[in-house]
C-alpha positions in Angstrom: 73.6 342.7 135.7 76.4 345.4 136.5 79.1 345.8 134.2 81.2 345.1 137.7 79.3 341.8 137.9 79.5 340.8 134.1 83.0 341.4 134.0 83.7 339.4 137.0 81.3 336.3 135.8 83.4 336.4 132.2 86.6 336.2 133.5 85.1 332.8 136.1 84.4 331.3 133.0 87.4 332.3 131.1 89.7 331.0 134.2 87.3 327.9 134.2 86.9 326.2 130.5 90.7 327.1 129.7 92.1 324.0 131.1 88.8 322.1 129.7 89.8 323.3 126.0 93.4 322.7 127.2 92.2 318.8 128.0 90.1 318.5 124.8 92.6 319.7 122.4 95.4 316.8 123.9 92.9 314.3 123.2 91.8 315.7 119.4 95.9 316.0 119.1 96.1 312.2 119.9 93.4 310.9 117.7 94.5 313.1 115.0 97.8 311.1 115.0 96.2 307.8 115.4 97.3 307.0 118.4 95.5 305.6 121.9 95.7 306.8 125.1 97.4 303.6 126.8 95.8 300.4 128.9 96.5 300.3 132.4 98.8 297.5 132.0 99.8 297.0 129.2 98.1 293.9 126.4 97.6 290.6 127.9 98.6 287.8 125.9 97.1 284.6 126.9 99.1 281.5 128.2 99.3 277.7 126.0 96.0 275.7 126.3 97.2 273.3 128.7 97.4 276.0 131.5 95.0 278.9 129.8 92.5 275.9 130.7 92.5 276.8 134.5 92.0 280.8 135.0 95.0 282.4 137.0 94.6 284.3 140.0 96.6 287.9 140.7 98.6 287.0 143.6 101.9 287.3 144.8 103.9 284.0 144.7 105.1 282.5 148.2 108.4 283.8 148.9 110.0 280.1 150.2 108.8 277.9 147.1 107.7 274.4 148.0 108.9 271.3 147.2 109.0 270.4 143.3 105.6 268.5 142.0 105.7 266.5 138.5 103.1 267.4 135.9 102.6 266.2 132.2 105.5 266.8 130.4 108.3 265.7 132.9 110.5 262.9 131.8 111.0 260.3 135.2 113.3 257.9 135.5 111.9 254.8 137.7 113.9 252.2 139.4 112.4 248.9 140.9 115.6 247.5 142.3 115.8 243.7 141.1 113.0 244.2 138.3 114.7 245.1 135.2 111.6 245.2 133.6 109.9 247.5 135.0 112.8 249.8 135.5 113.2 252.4 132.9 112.2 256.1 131.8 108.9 257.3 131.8 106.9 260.7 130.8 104.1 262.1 132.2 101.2 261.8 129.9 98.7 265.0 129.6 96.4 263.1 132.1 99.0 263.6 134.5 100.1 259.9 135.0 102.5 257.6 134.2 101.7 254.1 132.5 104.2 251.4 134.2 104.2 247.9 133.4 102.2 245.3 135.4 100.6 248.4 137.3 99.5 250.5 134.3 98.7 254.1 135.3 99.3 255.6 138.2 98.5 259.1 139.0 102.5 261.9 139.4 100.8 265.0 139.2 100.8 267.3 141.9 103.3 264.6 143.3 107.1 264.8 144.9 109.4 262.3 143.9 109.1 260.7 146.5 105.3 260.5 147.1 105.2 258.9 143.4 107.9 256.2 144.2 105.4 255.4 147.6 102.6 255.2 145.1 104.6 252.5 142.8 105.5 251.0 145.8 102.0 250.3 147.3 101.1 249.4 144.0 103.8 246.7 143.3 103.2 245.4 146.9 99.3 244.2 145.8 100.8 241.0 144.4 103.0 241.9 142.0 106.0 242.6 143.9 107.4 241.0 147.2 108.9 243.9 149.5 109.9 246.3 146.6 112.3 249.1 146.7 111.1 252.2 144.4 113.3 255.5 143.3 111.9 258.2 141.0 114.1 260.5 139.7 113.4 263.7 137.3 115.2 263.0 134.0 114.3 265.9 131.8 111.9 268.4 133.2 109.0 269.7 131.5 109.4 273.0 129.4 108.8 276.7 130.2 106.9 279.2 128.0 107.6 282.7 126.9 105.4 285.1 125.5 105.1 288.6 124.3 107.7 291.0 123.5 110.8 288.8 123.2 112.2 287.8 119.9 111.3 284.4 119.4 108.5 283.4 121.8 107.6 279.7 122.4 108.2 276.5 124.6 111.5 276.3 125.6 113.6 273.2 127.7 113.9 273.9 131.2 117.5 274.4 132.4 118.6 274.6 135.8 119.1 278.1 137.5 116.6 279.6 135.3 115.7 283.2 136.1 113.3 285.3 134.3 116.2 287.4 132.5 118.1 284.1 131.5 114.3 283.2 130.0 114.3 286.2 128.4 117.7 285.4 126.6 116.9 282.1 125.6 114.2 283.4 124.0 116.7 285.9 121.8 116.2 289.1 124.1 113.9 291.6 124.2 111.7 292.9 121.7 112.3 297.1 121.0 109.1 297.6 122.6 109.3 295.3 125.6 109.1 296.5 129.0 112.4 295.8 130.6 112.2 295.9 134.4 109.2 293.5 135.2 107.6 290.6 134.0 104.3 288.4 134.4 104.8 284.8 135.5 102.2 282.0 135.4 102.4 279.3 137.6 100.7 276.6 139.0 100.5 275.9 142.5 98.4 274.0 144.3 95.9 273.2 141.7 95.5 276.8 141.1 97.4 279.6 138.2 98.8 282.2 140.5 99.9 285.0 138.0 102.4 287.7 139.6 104.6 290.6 138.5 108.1 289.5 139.1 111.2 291.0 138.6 114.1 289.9 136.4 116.1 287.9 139.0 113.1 285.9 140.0 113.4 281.9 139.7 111.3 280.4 136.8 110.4 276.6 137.5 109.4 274.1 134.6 106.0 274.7 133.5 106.1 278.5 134.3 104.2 281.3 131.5 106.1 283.9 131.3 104.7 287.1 129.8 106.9 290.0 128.8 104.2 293.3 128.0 104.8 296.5 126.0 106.4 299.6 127.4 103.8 302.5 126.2 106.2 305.3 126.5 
């Protein structure tokens, strides 16, 4: 080659492999401290058993919730008007039903109130019960959960005009490393676990996972 040429051809490759070695020696800088380069993400810690059981879709939660549905862990209060003994406070077992007296079980999850007081009622009416008059109310609901980087994670009693921050400071606040702006909420709807990035001011409802992740930077 000319010298013309072979100067040209060095100074290509110079231009070219100095952002390469630029790119190379970030990454030996990193390992050399110890650190990793961070997951999209952040960790994912997973939710209790009873709702880690049924895997969660990624979707956004509907913007008008639905009616409230019992599940295991809500506390009912049951009136038969005129049947003292059958009247009285019931909780929804991990089956998802509720074990009356004369009736036995009856099946509240994925229920309203009022679709579970029908259920007694149809019940009570095969022979049990002439024309009988059934309210359910919620007593106590079922807890919420709270993961990751709070203080104290754990199972918490539901409380009304819960919000994902007020989770957060039932829980004792955030962690130093917790990321502070969204969070990941796991709920059940529908039969299914739609999990969703929410933001702070978001409404939790009982039997909500909510995971707070790791800032990286």
């Amino acid at each position: 080659m000319s010298p013309g040429r072979t100067g040209y051809s060095s100074g290509t490759s110079e231009r070219i492999c100095r952002p390469l070695v630029l790119r190379v020696s970030s990454t030996v800088f990193l390992n050399a401290r110890g650190a990793k380069p961070p997951a999209i993400g952040g960790p994912y810690v997973a939710a209790p058993e009873a709702y880690a059981s049924v895997p969660a879709t990624t979707a956004a939660l509907p913007a008008a919730e639905p009616p409230y549905t019992l599940d295991a862990g809500d506390k009912l209060r049951v009136v038969v008007f005129g049947q003292d003994g059958i009247s009285n406070s019931y909780v929804v077992d991990a089956g998802g039903k509720v074990n009356l007296p004369l009736v036995g079980a009856i099946n509240a999850r994925g229920l309203t109130n009022q679709q579970l007081a029908a259920a007694i009622t149809a019940r009570l009416k095969q022979g049990y019960v002439r024309d009988p008059h059934v309210s359910v109310e919620v007593d106590t609901y079922r807890p919420f959960f709270i993961l990751g980087e709070v203080t104290t994670p754990g199972q918490y009693p539901y409380v009304a005009n819960l919000t994902a921050e007020t989770a957060v400071a039932i829980a004792g606040g955030f962690a130093p490393r917790a990321f502070k702006k969204t969070v990941e909420l796991t709920r059940k709807t529908s039969g299914r676990q739609i999990r969703s990035e929410v933001p702070l001011d978001y409404p939790v409802r009982p039997g909500d996972t909510i995971l707070v992740k790791e800032r990286w930077f």
